[in-house]
gemmi code that builds the backbone of each chain (N, CA, C; Angstrom):
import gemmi

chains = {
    "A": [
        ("UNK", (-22.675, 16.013, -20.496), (-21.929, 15.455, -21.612), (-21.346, 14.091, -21.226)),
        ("UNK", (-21.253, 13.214, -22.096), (-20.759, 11.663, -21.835), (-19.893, 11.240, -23.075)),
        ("UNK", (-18.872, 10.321, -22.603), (-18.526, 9.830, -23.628), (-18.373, 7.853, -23.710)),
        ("UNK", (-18.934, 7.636, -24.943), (-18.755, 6.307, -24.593), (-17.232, 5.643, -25.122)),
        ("UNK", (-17.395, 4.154, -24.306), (-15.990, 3.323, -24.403), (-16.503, 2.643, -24.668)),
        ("UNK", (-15.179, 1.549, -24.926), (-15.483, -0.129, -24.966), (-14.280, -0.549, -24.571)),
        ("UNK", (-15.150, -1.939, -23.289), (-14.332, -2.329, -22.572), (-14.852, -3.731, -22.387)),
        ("UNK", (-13.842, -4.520, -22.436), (-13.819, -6.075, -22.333), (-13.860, -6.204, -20.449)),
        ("UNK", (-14.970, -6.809, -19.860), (-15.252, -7.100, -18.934), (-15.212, -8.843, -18.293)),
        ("UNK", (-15.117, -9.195, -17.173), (-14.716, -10.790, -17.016), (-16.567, -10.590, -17.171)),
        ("UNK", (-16.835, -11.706, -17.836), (-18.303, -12.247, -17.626), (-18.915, -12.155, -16.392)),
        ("UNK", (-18.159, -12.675, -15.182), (-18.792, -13.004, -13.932), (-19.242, -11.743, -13.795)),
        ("UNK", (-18.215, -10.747, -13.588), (-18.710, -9.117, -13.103), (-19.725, -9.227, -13.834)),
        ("UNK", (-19.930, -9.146, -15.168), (-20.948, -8.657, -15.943), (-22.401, -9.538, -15.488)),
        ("UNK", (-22.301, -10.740, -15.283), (-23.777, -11.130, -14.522), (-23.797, -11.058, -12.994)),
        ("UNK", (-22.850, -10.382, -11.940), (-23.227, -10.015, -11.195), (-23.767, -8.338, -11.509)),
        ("UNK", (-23.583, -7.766, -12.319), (-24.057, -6.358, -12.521), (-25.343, -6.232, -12.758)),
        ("UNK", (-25.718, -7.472, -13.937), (-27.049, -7.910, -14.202), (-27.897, -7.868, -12.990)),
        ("UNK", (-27.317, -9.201, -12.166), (-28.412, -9.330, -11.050), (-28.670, -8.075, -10.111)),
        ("UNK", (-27.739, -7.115, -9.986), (-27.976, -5.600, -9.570), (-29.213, -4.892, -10.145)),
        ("UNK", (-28.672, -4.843, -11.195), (-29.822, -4.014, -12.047), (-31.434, -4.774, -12.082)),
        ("UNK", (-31.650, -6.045, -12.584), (-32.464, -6.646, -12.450), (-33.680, -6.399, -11.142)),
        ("UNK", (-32.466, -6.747, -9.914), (-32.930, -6.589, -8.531), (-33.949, -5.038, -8.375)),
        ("UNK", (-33.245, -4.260, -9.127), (-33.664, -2.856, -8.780), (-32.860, -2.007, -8.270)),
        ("UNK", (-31.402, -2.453, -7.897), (-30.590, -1.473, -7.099), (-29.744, -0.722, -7.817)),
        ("UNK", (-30.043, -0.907, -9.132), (-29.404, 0.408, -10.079), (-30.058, -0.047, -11.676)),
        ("UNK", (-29.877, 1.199, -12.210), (-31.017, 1.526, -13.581), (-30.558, 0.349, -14.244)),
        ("UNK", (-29.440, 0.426, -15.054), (-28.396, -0.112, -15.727), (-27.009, -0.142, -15.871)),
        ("UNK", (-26.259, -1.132, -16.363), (-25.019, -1.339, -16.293), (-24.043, -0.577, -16.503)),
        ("UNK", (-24.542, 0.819, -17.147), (-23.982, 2.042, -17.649), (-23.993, 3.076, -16.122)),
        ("UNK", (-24.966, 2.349, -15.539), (-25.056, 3.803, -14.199), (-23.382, 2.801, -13.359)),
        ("UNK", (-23.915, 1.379, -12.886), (-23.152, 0.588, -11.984), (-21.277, 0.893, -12.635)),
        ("UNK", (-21.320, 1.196, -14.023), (-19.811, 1.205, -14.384), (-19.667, 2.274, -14.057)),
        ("UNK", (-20.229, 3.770, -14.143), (-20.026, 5.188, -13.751), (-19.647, 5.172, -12.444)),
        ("UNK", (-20.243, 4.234, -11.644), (-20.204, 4.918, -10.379), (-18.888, 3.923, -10.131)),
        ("UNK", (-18.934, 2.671, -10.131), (-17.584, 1.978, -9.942), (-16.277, 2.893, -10.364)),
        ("UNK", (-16.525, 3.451, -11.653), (-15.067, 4.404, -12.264), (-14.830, 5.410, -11.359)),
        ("UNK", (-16.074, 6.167, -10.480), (-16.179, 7.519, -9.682), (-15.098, 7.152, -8.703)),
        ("UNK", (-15.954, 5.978, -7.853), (-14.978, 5.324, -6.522), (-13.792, 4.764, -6.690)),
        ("UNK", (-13.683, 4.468, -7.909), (-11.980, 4.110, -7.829), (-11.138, 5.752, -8.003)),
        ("UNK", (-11.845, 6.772, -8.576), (-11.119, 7.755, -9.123), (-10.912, 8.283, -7.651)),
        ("UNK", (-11.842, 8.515, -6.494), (-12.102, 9.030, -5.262), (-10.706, 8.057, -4.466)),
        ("UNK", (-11.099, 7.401, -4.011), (-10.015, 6.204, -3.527), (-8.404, 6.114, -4.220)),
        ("UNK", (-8.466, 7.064, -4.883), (-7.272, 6.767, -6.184), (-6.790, 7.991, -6.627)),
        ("UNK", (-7.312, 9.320, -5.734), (-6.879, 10.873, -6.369), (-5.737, 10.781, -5.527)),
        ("UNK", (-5.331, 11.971, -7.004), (-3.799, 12.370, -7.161), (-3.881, 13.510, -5.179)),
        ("UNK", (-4.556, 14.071, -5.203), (-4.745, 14.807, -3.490), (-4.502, 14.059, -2.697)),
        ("UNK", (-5.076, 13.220, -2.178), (-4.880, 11.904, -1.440), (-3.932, 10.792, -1.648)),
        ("UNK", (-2.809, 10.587, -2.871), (-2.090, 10.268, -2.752), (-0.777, 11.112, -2.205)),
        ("UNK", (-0.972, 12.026, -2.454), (0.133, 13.462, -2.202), (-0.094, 13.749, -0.144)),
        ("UNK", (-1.606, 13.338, -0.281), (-1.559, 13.729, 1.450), (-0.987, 12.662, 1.956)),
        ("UNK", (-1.093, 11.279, 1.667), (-0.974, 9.997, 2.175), (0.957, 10.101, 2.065)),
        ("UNK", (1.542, 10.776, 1.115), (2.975, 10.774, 0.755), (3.903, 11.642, 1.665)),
        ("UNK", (3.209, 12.747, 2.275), (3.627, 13.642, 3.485), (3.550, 13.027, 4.672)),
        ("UNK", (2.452, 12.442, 4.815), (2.056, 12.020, 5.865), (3.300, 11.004, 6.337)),
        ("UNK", (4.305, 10.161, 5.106), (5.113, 9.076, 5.263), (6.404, 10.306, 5.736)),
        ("UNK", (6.467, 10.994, 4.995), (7.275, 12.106, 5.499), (7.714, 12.484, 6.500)),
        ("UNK", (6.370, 13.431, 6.888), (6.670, 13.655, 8.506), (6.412, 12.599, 9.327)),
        ("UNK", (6.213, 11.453, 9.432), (6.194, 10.114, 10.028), (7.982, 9.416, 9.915)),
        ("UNK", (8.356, 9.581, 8.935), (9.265, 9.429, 8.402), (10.807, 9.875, 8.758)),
        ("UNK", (10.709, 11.159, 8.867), (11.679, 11.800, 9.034), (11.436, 12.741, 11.087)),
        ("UNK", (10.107, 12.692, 11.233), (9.864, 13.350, 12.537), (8.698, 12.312, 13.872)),
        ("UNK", (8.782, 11.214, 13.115), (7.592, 10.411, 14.045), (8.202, 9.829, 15.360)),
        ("UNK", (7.532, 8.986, 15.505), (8.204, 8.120, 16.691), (7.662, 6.348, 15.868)),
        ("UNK", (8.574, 5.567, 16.893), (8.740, 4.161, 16.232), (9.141, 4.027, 14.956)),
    ],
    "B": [
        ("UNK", (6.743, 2.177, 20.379), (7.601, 1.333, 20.079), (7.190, 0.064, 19.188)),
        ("UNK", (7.823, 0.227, 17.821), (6.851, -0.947, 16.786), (7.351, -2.147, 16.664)),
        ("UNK", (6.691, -3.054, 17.162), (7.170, -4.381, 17.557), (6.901, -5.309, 16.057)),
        ("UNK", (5.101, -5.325, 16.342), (4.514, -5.821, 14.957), (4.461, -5.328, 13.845)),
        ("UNK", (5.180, -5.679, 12.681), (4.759, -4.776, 11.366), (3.680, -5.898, 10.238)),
        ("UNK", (2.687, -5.721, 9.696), (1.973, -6.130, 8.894), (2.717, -5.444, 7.449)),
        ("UNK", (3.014, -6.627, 6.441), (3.408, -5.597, 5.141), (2.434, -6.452, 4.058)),
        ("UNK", (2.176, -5.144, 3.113), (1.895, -5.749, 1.883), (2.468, -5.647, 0.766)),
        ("UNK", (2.230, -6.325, -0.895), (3.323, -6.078, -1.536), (4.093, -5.558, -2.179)),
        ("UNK", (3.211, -4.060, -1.929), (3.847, -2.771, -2.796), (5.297, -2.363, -1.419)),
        ("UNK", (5.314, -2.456, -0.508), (6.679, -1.885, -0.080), (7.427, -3.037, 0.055)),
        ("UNK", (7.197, -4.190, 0.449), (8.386, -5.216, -0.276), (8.886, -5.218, -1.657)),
        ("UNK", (8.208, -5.327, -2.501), (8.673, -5.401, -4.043), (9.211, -3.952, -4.559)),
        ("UNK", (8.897, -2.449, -3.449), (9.591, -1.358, -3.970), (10.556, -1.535, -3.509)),
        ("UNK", (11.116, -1.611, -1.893), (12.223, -1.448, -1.320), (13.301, -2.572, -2.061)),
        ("UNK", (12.649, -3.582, -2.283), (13.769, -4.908, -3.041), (14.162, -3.917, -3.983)),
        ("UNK", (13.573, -3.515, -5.149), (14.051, -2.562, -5.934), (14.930, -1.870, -5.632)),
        ("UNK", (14.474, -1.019, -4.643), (15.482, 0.090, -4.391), (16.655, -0.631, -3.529)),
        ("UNK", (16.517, -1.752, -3.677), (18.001, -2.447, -2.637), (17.798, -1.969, -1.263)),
        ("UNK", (16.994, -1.709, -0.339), (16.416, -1.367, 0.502), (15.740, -2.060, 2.109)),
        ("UNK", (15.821, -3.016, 1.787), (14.834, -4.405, 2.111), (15.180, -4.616, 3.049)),
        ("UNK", (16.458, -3.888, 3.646), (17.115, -4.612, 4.913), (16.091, -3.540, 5.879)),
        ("UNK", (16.110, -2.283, 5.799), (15.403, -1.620, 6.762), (14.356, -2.003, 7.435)),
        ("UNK", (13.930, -3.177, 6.869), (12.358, -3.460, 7.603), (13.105, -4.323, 8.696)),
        ("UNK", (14.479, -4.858, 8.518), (15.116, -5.597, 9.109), (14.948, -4.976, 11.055)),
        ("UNK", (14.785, -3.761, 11.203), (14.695, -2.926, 12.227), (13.062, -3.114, 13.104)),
        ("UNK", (12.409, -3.679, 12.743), (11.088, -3.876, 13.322), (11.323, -5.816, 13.630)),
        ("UNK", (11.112, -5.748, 14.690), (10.974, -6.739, 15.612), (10.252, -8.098, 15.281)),
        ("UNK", (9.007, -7.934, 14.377), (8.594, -9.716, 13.896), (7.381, -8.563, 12.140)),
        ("UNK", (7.976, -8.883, 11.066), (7.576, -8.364, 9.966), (6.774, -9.558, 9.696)),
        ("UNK", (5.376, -9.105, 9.410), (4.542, -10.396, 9.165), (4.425, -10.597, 7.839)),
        ("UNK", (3.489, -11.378, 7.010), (3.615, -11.360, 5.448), (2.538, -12.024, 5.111)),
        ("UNK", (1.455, -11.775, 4.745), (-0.202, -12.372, 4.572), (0.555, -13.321, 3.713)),
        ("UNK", (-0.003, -14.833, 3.438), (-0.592, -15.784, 2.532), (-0.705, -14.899, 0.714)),
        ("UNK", (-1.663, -14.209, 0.961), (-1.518, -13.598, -0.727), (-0.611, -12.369, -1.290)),
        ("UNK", (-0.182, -12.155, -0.024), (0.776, -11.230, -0.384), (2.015, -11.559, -0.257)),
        ("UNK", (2.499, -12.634, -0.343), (3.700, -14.111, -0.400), (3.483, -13.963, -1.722)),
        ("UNK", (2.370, -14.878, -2.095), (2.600, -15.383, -3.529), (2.379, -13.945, -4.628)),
        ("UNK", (1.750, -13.194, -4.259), (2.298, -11.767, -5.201), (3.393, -11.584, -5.511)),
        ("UNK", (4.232, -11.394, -4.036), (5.656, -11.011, -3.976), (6.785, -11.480, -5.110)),
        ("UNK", (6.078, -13.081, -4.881), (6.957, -14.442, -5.142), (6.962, -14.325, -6.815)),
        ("UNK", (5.650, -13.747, -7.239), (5.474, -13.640, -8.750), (5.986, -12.436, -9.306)),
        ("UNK", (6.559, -11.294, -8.820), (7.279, -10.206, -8.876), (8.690, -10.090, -8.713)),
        ("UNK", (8.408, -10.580, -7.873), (10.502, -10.978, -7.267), (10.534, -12.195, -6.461)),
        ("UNK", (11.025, -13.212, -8.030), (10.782, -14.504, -7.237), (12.086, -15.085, -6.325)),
        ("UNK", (12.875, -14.388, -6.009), (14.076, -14.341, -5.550), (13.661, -13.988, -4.155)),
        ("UNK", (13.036, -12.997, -3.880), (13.497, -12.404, -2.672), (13.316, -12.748, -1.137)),
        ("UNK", (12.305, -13.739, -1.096), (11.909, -14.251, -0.300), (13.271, -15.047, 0.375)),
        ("UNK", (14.289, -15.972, -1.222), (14.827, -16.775, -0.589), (16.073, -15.672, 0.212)),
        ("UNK", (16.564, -15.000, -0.689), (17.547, -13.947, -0.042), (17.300, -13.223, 1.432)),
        ("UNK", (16.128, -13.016, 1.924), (16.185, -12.970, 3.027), (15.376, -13.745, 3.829)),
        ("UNK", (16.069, -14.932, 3.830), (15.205, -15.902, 4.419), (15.273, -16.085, 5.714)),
        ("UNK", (14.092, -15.940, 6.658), (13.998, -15.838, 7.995), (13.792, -14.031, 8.547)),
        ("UNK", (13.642, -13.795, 7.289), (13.732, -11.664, 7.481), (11.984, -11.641, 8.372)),
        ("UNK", (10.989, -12.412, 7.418), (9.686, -12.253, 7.107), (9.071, -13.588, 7.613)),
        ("UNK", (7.850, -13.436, 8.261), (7.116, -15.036, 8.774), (5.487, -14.643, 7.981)),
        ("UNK", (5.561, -15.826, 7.316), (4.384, -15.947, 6.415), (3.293, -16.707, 7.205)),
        ("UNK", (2.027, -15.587, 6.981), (0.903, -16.059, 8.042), (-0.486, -16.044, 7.475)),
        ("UNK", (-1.016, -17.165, 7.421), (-2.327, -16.849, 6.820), (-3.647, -16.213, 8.040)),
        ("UNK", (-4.829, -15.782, 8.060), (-5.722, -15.377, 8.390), (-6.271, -16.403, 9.388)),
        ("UNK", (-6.148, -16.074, 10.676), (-7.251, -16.757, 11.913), (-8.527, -17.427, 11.687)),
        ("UNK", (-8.915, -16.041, 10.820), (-10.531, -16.236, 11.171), (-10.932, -15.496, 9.999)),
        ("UNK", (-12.404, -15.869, 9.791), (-12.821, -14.979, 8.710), (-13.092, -13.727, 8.679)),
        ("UNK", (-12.543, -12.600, 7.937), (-12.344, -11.663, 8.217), (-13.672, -10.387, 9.248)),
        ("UNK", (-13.416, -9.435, 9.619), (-14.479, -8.661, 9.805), (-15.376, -8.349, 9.082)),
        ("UNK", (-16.741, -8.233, 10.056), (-18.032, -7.288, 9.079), (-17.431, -6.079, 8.633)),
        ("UNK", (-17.002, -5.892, 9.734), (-16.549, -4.145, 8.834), (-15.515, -4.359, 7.440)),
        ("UNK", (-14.827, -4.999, 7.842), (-13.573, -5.284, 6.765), (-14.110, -5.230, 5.409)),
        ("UNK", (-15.231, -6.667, 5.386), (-15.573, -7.332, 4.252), (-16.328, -6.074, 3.695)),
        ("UNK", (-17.062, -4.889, 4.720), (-17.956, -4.029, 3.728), (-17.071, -2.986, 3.045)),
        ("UNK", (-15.918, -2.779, 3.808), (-15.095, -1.613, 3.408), (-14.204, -2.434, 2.483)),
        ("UNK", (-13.860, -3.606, 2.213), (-13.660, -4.162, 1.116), (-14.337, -4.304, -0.318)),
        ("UNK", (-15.251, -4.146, 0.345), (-16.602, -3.968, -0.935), (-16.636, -3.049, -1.314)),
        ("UNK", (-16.491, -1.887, -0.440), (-16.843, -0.497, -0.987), (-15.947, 0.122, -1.596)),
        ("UNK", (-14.244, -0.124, -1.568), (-13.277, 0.347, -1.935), (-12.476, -0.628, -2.571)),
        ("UNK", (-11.742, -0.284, -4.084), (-11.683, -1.597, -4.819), (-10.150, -2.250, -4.193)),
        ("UNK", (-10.061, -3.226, -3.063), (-9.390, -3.619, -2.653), (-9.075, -5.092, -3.339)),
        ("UNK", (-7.791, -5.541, -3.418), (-7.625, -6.748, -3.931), (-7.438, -7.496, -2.612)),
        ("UNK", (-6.898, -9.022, -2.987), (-6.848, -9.797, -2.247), (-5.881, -9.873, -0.943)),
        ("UNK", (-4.572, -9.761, -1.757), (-3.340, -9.349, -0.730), (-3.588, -8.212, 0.259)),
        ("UNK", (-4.410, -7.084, 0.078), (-4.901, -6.315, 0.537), (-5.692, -6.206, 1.856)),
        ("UNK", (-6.807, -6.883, 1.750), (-7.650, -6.969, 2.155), (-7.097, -8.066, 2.997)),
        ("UNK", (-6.595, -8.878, 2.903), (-5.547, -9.978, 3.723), (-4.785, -9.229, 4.627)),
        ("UNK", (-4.062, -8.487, 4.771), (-2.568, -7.830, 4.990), (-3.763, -6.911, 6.019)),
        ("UNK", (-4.410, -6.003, 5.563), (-5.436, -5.461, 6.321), (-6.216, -6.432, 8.115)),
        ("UNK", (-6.627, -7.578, 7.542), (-7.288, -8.073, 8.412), (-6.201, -9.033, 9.565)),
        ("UNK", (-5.184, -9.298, 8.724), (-3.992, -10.034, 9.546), (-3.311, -8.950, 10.333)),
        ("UNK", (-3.423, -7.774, 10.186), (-3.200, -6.303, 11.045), (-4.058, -6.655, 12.190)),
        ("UNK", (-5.504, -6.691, 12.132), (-6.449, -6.329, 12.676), (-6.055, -7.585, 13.814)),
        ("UNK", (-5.945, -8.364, 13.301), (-5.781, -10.634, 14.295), (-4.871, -10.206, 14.861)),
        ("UNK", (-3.438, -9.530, 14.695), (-2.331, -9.617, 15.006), (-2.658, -8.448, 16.237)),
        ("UNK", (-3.106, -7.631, 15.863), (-3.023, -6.231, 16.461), (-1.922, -5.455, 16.489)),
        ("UNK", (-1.474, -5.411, 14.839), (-0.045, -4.796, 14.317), (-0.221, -3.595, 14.782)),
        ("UNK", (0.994, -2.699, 15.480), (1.685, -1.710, 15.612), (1.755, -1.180, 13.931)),
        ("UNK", (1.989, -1.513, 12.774), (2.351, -0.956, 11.729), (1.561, -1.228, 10.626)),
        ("UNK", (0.794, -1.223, 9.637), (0.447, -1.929, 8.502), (1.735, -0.875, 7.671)),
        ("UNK", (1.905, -1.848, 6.662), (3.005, -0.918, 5.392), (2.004, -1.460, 4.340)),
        ("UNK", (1.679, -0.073, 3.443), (1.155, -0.338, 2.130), (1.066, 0.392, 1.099)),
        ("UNK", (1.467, 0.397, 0.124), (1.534, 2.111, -0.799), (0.205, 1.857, -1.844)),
        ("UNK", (-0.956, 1.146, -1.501), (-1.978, 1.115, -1.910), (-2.723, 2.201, -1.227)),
        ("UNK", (-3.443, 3.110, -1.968), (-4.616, 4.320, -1.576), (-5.313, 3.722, -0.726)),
        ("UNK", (-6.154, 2.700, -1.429), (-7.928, 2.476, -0.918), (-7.146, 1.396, -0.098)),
        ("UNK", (-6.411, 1.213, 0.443), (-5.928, 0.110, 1.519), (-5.514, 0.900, 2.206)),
        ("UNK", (-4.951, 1.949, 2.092), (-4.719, 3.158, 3.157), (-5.633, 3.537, 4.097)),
        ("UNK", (-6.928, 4.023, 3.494), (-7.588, 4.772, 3.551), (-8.363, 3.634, 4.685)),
        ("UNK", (-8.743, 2.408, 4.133), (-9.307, 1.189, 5.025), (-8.841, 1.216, 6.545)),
        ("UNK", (-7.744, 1.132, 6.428), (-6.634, 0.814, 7.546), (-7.016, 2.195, 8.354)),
        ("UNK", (-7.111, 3.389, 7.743), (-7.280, 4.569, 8.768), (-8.894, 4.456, 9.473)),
        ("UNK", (-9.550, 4.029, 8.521), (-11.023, 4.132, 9.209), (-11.175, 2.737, 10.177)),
        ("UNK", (-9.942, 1.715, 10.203), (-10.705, 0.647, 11.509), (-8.914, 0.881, 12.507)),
        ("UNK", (-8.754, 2.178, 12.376), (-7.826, 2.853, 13.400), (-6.567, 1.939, 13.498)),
        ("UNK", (-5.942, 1.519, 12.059), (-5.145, 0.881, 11.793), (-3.871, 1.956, 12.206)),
        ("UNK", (-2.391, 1.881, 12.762), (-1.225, 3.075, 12.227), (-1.274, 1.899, 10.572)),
        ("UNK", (-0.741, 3.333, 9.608), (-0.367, 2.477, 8.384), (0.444, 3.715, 7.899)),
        ("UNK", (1.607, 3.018, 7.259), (2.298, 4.020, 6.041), (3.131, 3.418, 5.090)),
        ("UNK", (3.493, 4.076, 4.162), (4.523, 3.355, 2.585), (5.839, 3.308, 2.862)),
        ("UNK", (5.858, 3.225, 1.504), (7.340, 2.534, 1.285), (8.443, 3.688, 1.605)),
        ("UNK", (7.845, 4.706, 1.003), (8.332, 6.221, 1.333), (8.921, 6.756, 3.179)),
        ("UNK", (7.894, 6.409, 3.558), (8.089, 6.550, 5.483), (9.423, 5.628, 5.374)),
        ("UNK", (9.348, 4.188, 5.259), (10.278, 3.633, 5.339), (11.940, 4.036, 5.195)),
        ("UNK", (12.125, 4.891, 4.211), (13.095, 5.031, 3.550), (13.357, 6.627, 4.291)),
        ("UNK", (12.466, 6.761, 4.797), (12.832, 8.270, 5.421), (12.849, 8.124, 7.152)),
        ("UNK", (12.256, 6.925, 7.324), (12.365, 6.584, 9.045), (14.219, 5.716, 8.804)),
        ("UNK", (14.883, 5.627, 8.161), (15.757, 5.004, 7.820), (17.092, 6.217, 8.366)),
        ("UNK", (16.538, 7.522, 7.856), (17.270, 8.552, 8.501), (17.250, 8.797, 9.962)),
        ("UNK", (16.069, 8.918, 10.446), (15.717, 8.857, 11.876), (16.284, 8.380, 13.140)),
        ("UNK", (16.373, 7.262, 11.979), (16.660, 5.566, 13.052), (18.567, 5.563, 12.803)),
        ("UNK", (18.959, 6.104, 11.775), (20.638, 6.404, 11.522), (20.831, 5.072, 11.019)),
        ("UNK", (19.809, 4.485, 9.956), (20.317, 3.316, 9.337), (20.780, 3.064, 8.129)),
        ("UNK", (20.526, 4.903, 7.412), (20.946, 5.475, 6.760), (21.685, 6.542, 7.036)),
        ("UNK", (22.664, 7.230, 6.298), (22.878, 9.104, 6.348), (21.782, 9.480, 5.663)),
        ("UNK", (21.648, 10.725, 5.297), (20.796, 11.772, 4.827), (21.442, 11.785, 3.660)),
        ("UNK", (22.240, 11.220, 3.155), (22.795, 11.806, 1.769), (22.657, 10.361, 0.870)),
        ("UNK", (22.546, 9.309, 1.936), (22.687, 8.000, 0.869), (21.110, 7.998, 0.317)),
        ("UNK", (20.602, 8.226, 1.652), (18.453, 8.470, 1.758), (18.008, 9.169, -0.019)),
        ("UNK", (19.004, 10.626, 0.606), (18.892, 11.243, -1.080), (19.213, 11.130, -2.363)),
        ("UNK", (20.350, 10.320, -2.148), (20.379, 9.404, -3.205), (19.855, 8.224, -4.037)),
        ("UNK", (18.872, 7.835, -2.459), (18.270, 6.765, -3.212), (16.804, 7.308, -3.696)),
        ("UNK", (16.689, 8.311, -3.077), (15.373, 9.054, -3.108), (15.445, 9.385, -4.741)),
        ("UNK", (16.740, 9.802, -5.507), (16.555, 10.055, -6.494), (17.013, 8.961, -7.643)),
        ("UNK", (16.614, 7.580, -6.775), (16.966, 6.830, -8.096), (15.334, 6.385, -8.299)),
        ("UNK", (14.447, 6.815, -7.208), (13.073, 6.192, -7.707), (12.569, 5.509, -8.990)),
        ("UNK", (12.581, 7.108, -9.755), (11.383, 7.126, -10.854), (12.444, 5.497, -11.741)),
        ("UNK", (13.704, 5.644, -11.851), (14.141, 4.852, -13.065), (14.673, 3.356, -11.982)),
        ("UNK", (14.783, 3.443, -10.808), (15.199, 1.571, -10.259), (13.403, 1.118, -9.512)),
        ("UNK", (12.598, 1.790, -9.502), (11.556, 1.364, -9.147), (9.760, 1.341, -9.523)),
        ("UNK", (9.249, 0.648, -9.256), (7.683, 0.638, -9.894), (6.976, 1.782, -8.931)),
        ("UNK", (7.585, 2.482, -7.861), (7.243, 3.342, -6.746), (6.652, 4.392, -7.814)),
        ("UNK", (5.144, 5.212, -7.851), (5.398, 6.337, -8.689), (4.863, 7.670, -7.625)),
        ("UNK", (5.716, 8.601, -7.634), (5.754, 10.034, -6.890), (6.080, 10.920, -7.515)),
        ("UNK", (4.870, 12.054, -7.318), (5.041, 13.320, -8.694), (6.517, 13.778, -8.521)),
        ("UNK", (7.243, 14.130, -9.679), (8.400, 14.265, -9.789), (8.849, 15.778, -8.909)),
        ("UNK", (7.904, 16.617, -8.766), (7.875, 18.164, -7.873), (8.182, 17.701, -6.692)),
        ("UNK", (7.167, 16.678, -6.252), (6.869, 16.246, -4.700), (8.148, 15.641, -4.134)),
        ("UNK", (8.666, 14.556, -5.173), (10.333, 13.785, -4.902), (11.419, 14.421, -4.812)),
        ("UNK", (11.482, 15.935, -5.590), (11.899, 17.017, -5.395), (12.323, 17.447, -4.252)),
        ("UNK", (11.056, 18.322, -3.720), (10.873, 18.956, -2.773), (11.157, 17.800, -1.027)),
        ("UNK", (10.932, 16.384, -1.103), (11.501, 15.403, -0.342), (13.157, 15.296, 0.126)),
        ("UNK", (13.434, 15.064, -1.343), (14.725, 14.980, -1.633), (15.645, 16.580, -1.015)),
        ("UNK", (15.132, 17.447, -1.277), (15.617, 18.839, -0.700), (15.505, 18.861, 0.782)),
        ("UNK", (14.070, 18.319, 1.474), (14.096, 18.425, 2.788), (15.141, 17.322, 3.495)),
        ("UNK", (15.359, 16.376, 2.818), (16.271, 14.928, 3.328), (17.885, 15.772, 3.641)),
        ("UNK", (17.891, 16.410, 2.248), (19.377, 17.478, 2.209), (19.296, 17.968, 2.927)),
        ("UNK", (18.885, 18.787, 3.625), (19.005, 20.057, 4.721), (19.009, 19.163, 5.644)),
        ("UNK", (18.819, 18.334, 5.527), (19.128, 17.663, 7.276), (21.283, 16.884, 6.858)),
        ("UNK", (20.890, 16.708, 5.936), (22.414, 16.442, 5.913), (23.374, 17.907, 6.058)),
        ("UNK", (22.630, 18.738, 5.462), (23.358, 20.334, 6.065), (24.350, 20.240, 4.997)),
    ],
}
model = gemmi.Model(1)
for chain_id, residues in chains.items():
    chain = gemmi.Chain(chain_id)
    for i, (resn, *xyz) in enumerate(residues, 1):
        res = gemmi.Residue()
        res.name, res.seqid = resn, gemmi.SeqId(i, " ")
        for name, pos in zip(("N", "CA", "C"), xyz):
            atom = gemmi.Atom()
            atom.name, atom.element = name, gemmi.Element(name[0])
            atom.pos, atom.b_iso = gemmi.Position(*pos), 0.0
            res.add_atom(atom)
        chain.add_residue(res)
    model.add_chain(chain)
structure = gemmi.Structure()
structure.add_model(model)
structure.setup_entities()
């Protein structure tokens, strides 16, 4: 299941996405935005902010320096 | 023993918030990338002058690492970022500070130490540059004096462990 958007993009991104796709290193601009949204969501989960927030914690309250 | 601290501009511009700013005062030479100056400067254009001589503003040696530039690529890092990151790496900081994820996460894979704004404010107890009760107090002015965001359970459950040490 998919759902579509619309989203105002800077031009440049959008003809560097081109020359991606063009090249062969991805179908289309619809795969290159999926996967860009994936890795920011990965890099950007709520888990990993919560581990990264303990981590200041016990660093915090029990570390050294 | 942390001599060098690398910061970027999510724990300067939180701790200014939280009136806070002096604690970094406790680390020995606080560095301050080139783009993460003029971030700062466009956020809190004050603060620089208020503690002037706190922070030494340093731009980049050299052009950054292969590794850097790919793990920059691969993880959506901005500029100040990716700056603050590699001026770690030149310097050979003891500390990066950053409450950015994918700048976190960078910093752990080229065996950076790195932590937030949060450590800060809780190494503040540690170090007795705070009590435990002012810590918790400020712990609970987060969500409404700062752009800092921490699930409200988690600030909670912080805020409770900060207490029990005040007893």
């Amino acid at each position: 299941m998919t759902t579509s958007v619309q989203v105002d993009i800077p031009d440049q991104l959008v003809q560097q996405a081109a020359i991606l796709v063009r090249d062969g290193w991805a179908t289309d601009l619809d795969e290159i935005l999926t996967d860009a949204l994936r890795r920011y969501l990965i890099s950007h989960s709520a888990e990993l902010n919560e581990a990264f927030i303990r981590e200041d914690v016990d660093w915090g309250l029990r570390g050294q320096g | 023993m942390i001599r060098v601290v690398v910061c970027d501009a999510g724990p300067l511009i939180h701790l200014d918030e939280l009136g806070a700013l002096d604690l970094l005062g406790d680390f020995q030479t606080v560095l301050v990338p080139d783009a993460v100056w003029t971030e700062v400067e466009a956020h809190r254009p004050c603060l620089f002058d208020r503690m002037a001589g706190a922070f030494i503003r340093v731009g980049p040696r050299h052009p950054p690492s292969a590794s850097l530039v790919a793990l920059a690529r691969l993880m959506p890092l901005h500029v100040g970022e990716t700056q603050a990151l590699q001026i770690a790496e030149e310097h050979g900081a003891d500390l990066l500070l950053t409450d950015d994820m994918a700048a976190r996460l960078v910093a752990k894979q080229i065996g950076l130490p790195v932590h937030g704004t949060l450590g800060i404010l809780l190494r503040a107890v540690r170090r007795q540059q705070r009590d435990p009760r002012t810590v918790a107090d400020l712990l609970r002015t987060i969500p409404s004096r700062s752009t800092l965001h921490i699930r409200p359970g988690l600030l909670n459950e912080i805020i409770a462990e900060v207490e029990s040490i005040a007893g």
